[in-house]
N, C-alpha and C positions, 0 to 999 in steps of 0.2 A: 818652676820653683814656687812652692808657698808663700803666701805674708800673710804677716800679721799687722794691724796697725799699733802707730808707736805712739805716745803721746809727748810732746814737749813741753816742761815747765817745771817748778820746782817742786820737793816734797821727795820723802824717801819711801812713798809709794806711788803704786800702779792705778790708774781707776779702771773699772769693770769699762773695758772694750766695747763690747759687742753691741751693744745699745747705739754708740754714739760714731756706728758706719754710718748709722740711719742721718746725721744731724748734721757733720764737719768739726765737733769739738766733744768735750767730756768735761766732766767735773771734776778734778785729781782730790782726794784724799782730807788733802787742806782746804779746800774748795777753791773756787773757782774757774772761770773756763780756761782750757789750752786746746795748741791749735793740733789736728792732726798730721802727722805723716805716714809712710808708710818705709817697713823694713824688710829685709828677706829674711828667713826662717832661717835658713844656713848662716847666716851671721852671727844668732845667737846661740847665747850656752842652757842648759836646762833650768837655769835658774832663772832668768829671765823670760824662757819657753812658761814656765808653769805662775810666773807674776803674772804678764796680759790674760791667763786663763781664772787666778784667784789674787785675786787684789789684794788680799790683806800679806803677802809675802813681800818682804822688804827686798830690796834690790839695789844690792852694789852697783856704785855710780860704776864701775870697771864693765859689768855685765851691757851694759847699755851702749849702742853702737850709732854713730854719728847718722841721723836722718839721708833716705837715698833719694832725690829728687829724681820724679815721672820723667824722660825721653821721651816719653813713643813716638816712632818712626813708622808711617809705608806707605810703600812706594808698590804703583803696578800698573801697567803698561799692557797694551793688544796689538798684535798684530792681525792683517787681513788672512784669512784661511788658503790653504794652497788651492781647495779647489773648491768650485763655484757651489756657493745654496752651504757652506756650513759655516757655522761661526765664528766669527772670529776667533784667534788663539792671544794665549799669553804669551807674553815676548822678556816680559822682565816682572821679578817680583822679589821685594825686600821689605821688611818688617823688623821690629823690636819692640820687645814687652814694656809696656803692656798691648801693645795694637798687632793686631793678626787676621790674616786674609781668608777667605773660605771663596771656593767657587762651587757652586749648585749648578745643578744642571739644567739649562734654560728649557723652561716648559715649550709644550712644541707650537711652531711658530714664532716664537721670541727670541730676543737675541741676546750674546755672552751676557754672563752677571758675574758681580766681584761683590764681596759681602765684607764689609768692614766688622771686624771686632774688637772691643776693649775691653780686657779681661779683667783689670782694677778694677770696674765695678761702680766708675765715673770718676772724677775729678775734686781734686782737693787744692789747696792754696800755693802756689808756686808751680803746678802739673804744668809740663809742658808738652801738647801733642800737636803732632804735623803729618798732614796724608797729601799724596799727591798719584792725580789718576791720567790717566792719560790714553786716548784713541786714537793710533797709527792711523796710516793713509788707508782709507776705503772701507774701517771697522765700525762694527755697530757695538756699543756697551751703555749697559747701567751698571750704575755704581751705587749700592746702597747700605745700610749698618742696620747690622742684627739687633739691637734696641735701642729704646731712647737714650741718650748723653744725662746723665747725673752731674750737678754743680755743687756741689757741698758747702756750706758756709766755710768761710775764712775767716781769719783774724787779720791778716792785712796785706797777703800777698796774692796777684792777681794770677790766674789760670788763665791760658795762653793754648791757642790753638788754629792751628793755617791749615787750609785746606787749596791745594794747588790742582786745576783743572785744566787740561791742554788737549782741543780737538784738532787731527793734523787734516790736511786737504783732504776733501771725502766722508769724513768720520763722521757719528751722530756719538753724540755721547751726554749721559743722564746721571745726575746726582741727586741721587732722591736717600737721602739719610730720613731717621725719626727725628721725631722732638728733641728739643733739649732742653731738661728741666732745670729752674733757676730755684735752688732751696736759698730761703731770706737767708741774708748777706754772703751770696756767695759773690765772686769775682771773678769774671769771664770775660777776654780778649779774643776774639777769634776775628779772623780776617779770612776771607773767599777768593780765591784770584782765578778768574777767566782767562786763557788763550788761545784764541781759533785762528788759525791758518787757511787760505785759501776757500773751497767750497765746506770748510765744515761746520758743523753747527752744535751747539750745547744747550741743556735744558738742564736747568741748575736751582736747588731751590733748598732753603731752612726756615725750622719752625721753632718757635720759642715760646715755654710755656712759663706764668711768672708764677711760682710756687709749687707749694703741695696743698692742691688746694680741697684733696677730700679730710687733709685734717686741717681743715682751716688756716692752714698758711699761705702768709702772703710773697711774695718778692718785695718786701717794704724797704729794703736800703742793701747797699754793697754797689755791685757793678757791671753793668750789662753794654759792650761795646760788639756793637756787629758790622763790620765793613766788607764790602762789594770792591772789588777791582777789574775791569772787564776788558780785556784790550783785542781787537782785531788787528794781523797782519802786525803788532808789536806797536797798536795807536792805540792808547787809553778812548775808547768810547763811552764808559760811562762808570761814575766812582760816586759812592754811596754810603753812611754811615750811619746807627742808629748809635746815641750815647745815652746809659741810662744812669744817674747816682745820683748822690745827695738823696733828697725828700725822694725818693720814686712813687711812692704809693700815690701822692698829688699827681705826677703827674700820668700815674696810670687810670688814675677814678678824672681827670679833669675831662672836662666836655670836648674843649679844644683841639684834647692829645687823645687816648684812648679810650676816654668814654666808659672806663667802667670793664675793659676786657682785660682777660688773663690770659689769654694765648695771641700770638702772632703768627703770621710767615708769608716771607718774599718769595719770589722764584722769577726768574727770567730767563727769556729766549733768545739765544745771539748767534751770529752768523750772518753771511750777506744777504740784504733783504728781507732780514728779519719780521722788521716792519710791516711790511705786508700781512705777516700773519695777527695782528693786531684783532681784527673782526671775530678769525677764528675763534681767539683766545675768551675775547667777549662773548662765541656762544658756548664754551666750554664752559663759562660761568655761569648763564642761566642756565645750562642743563644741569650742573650741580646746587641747584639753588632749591633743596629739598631740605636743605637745615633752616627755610624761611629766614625771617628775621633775624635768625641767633647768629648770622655769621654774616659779614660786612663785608664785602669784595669787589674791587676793581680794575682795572687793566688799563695801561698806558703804552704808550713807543717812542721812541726816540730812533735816528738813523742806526739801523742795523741791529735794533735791539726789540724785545717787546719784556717790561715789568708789569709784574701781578701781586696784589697785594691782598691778606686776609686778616682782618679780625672776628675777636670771637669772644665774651663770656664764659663758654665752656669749653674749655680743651677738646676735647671728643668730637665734638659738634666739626669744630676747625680743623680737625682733623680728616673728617669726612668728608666733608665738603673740598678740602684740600689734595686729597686722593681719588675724589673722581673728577675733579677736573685735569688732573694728570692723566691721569687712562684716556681719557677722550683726547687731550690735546694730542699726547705722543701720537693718538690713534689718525687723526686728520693731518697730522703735518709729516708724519715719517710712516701713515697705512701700517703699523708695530698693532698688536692686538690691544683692546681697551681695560688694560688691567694692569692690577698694584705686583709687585715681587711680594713672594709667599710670607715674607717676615713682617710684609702688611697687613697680614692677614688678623685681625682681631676678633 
């Protein structure tokens, strides 16, 4: 189904649309800013169709249909393959719009993929989305999304989004999404939940970029909340939260805090023993350490976990650095080939 975006606020006209997908708000008529939502096409009448298209068309309050707040939902699940040396299979798979599933066909040698997509086009103030992936007993999957996450400026309502991760006994399982872009003042909640069962392990990581920063924008204020939940065997092992508001620009330029970067990203390693692979992770880091200086990383462990952390001044830069230490790592701890899913491909 189509949409269109709607605009909320007073005045007995439309403002020109299309401009202000780019932004989170508009300037209506009378001026001033209102917040976006978004509507389906089938709801409206032709009179209202042809106002979001030409503004200056007046528009009966009747024409105009109550804002539909984002759901998206999905859910997808593997099972082990009946016979030996092929890939895992899908076992369960549910979605609703805007979030939708794609499987590509694993390059040879690699194993299942599930390709997350959001066909809204990113998030808006009040969006609510939740994914939840999951590797049966003895299955191998990455789990990744077809492009970066879009934050839109808000007016005051916070964008909200869980990501639920569950590896069963056996399982290796990856969650390598893109970026997610924070346009100034948007409002982003998003929570991470790890659960590993018996021998299985996950490789779990996101990237946070603050702005639009080829046209000189900052993430200078709204709301950036990112929490880690990590439990083995149903025991919280290790819980983690970044909170970003008020002043943020201080404390993105502050020496203390981040020094002046505009992109981030965590990822960590969990399952029994994890820790062990601690050294690894640290040579996965020198051998991606060809962005020099421009990108800041280190690696830490705790019992049954290994955290890795990145900054960076230039998105791109962190970006790269951040995907080849991924290739290498999956490559030395699960012998998986040393390479990004195709929608990495830049």
């Amino acid at each position: 189904m189509g949409q269109f975006w709607r605009v909320s606020g007073s005045g007995p006209h439309l403002a020109n649309m299309w401009p202000a997908a780019v932004g989170g708000e508009v300037e209506t008529a009378l001026g001033g800013p209102v917040q976006l939502g978004k509507i389906e096409s089938s709801a409206l009448d032709d009179t209202a169709i042809s106002a979001a298209v030409r503004p200056e068309i007046k528009v009966r309050p009747d024409c105009l249909v109550r804002p539909i707040v984002t759901d998206g939902r999905a859910e997808v699940s593997f099972k082990a393959a009946h016979l030996p040396g092929q890939p895992s299979a899908l076992n369960h798979l549910f979605y609703r719009d805007p979030m939708k599933m794609l499987f590509p066909r694993p390059q040879p040698g690699d194993i299942s993929q599930a390709v997350l997509v959001t066909t809204s086009g990113g998030m808006v103030g009040g969006d609510q989305l939740a994914f939840s992936g999951r590797a049966g007993e003895n299955t191998q999957l990455q789990l990744t999304a077809q492009a970066a996450e879009k934050v839109y400026r808000s007016l005051g309502p916070d964008g909200k989004m869980t990501v639920d991760l569950t590896a069963d006994d056996g399982a290796w399982l990856e969650w390598l999404p893109q970026e997610t872009i924070l346009f100034d003042g948007a409002r982003l909640r998003r929570t991470t939940s790890v659960s590993v069962t018996g021998s299985g392990r996950v490789l779990a990581g996101e990237m946070m970029v603050f702005g639009r920063l080829a046209r000189g924008e900052v993430f200078a204020h709204g709301l950036a909340r990112e929490a880690w939940d990590v439990a083995l065997e149903g025991r919280p092992i290790w819980r983690d939260a970044l909170q970003l508001d008020g002043d943020i620009l201080q404390v993105l330029d502050h020496r203390a805090s981040f020094n002046g970067a505009r992109a981030s990203a965590t990822a960590i390693f969990t399952g029994r023993g994890a820790e062990n692979q601690l050294e690894v992770a640290r040579e996965c880091l020198k051998g991606a350490a060809q962005q020099g200086d421009a990108v800041l990383a280190a690696a830490t462990a705790m019992t049954n976990i290994v955290i890795v952390r990145w900054l960076a001044v230039e998105p791109m830069r962190l970006r790269r650095a951040y995907g080849a230490w991924w290739a290498m790592f999956r490559h030395k701890v699960n012998h998986l080939p040393a390479r990004l899913p195709r929608m990495w491909e830049i």
